[in-house]
C-alpha positions in Angstrom: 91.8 152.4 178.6 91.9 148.9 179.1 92.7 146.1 176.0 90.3 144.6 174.8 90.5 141.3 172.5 87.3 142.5 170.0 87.5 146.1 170.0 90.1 149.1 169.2 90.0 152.2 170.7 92.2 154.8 168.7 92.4 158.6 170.0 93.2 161.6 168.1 92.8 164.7 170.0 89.4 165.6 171.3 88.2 162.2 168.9 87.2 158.8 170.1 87.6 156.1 167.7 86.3 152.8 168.8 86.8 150.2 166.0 84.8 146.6 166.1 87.7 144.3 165.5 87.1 140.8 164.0 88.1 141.1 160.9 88.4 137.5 159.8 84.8 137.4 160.5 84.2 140.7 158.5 83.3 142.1 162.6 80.4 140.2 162.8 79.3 140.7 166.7 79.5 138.0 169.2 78.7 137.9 172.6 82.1 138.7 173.9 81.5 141.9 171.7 78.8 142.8 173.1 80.4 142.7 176.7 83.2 144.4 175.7 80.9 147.4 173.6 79.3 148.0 177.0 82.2 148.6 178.5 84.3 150.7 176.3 81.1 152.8 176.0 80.9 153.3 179.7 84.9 154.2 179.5 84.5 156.9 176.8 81.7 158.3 178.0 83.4 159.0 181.3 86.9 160.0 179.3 86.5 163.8 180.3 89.0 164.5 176.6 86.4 162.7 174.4 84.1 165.4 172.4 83.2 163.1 169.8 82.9 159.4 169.2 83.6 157.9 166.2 82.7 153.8 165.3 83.6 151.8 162.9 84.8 148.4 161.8 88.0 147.1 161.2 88.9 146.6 157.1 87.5 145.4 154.8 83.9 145.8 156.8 82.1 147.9 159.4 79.8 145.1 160.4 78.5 141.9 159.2 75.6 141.4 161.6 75.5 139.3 164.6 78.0 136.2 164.9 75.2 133.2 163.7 77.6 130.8 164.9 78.5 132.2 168.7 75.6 134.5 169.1 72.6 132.0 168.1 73.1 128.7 167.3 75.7 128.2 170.0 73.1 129.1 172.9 70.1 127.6 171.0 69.4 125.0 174.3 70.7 127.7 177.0 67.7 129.8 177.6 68.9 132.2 180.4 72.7 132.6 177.9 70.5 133.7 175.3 68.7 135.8 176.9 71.6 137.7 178.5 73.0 137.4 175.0 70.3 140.0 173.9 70.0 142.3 176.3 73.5 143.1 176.3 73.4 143.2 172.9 70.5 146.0 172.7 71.9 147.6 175.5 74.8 149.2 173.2 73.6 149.2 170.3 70.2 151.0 171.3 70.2 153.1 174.8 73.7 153.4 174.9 74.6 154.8 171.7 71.4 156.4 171.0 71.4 158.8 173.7 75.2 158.6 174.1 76.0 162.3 176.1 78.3 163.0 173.1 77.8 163.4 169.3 78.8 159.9 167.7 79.2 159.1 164.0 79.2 155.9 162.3 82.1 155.7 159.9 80.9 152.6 157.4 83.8 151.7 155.7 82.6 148.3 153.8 80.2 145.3 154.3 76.8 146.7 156.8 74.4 143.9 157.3 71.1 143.1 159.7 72.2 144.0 163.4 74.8 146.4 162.0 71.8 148.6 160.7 71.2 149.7 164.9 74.6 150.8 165.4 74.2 153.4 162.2 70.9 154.2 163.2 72.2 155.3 166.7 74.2 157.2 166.1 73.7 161.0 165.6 75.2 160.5 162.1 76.8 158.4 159.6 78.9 158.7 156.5 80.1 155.7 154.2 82.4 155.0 151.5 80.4 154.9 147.8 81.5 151.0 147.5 80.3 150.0 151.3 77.9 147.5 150.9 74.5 147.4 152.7 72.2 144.4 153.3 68.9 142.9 155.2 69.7 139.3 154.3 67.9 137.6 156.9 65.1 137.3 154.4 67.9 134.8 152.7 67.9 132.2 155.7 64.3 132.0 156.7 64.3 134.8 159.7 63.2 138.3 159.5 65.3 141.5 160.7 64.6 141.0 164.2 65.9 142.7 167.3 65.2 146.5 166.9 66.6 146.5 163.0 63.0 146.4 161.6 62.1 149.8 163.7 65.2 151.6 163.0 64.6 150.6 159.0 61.5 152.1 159.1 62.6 154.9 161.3 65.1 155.9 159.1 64.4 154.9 155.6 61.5 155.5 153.0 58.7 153.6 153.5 58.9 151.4 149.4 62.6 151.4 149.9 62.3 149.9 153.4 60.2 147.3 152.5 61.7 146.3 149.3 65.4 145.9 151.4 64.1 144.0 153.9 61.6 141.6 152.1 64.2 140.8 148.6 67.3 140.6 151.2 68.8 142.4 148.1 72.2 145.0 148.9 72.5 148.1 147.9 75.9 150.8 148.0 76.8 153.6 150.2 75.6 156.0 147.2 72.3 153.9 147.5 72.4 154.5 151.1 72.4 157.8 151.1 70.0 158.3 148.9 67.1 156.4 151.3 68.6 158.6 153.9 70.3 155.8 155.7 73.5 157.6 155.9 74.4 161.4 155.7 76.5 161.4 153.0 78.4 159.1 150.6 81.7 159.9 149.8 85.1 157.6 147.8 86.7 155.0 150.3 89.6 157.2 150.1 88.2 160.2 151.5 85.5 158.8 154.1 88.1 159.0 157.2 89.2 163.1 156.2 85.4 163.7 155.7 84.6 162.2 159.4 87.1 163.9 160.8 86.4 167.0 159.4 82.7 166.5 160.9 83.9 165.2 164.6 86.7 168.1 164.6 84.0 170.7 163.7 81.4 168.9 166.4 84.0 169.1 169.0 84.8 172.7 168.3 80.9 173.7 169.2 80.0 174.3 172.6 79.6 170.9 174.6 77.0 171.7 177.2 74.5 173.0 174.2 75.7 170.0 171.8 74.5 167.9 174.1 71.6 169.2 175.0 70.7 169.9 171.1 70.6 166.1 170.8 68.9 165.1 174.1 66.2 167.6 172.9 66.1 166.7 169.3 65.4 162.8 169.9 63.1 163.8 172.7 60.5 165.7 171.3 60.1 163.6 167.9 57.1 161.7 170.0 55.9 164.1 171.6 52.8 166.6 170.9 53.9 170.0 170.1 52.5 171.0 173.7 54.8 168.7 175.1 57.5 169.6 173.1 57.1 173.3 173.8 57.5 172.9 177.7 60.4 170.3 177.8 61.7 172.2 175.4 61.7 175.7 177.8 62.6 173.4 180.3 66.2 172.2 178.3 66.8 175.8 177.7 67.0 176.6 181.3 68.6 173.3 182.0 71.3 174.6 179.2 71.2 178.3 180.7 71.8 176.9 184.6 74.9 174.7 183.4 76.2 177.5 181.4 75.9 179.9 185.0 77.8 176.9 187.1 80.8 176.4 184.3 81.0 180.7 183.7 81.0 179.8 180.2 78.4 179.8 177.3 77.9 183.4 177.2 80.9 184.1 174.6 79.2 183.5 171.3 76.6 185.8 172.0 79.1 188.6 173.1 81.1 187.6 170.0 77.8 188.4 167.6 77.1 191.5 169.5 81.0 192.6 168.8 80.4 192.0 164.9 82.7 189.2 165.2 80.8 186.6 163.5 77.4 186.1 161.9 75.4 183.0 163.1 73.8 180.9 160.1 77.5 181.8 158.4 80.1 180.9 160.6 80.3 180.0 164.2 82.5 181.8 166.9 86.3 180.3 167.9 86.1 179.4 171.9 88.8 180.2 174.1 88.6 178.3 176.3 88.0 174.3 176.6 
């Protein structure tokens, strides 16, 4: 892959990490970022070894936010930069990662603030250390959490708790976190990257064409009436059924239960093959 000057890419079997790097700005997202976040995106996605991607920040924060300095005030009198600025921006850290054709985790490792809250909330899951600190601060400097922040807050998160984050500009802890269902789980600093990669090595052990299609489904039908839902759903199925027919695979784990070799709701079946 190629180098990049504001993002890491660090591979470990079928595992994508892709690590925001600025770490004497505690990762804080510029423009450049944001370029370079498209890109490495498109990369992995294509990487035909990736099963699972993995994001996170370089120590001692996963993200502080967008870079106030370079991404706003910087471009303040340049309308069309700005502008550009933002879309690229939302690009990854909305469509992109959202409906990312692989399971992606956000691993938050320390400081999580205002933009950063899209990239957890795009991802299919997220786990933090107990001391990573969360925060809305933009309360603090006369804004409000703009861009798509706001939704994803009140997608995610209770309604009170929401609210109360976003209108005091207060933080709160990963144990906080998951506790207003911001995150997955909370575990100590120390064991955050073994619990991630326990999840991404058990994610890329599943069958990829029904992973996938688990996820496109899932996010799918969460708007939808249950009428709707019910025939894109049939329709996924088949979708899943014809890929499975072109590949000659997908048919193993239910020729595994049949043979008594494993119980589903209790274990899952080993694949052979890749």
């Amino acid at each position: 892959m190629s180098n990049y000057r504001t993002v890491a890419i660090e591979k470990e079997g079928a595992v994508t990490t892709v690590v925001l790097n600025r770490p004497e700005k505690r990762n804080a997202m510029n423009p450049l970022m944001h370029r370079e976040m498209n890109e490495v995106l498109t990369e992995v996605e294509r990487d035909p070894k990736t099963r699972v991607l993995v994001v996170t920040g370089a120590p001692p924060a996963f993200c502080s936010g967008m870079d106030l300095k370079e991404y706003f005030h910087e471009v303040d009198d340049v309308d069309a930069e700005r502008h550009i600025n933002r879309r690229i921006a939302n690009e990854w850290c909305d469509r992109m990662l959202r409906m990312f054709p692989k399971p992606t985790i956000a691993m938050v490792n320390g400081h999580c603030f205002g933009g950063a809250f899209t990239i957890v909330a795009s991802c299919d899951f997220a786990l933090a250390s107990d001391d990573a600190v969360f925060g809305l601060s933009e309360v603090n400097w006369g804004n409000l959490p703009a861009g798509l922040v706001s939704k994803v807050v009140a997608t995610l998160m209770p309604y009170r708790d929401a609210l109360y984050y976003a209108m005091t500009g207060k933080t709160f802890d990963g144990r906080r976190a998951a506790e207003v269902r911001l995150v997955n789980e909370s575990v100590p600093a120390a064991r955050l990257r073994e619990e991630v990669m326990a999840l991404a090595e058990h994610l890329a052990s599943l069958d990829e064409a029904a992973v996938r299609a688990t996820k496109e489904a899932f996010k799918q039908v969460v708007d939808m009436s249950y009428d709707q839902a019910y025939w894109f759903l049939m329709s996924k199925s088949n979708e899943l059924r014809w890929r499975h027919q072109q590949t000659g695979r997908g048919g193993e784990g239910i020729e595994k239960f049949l043979a008594k070799e494993y119980r589903p709701g209790v274990s899952s079946f080993t694949k052979t093959g890749k």
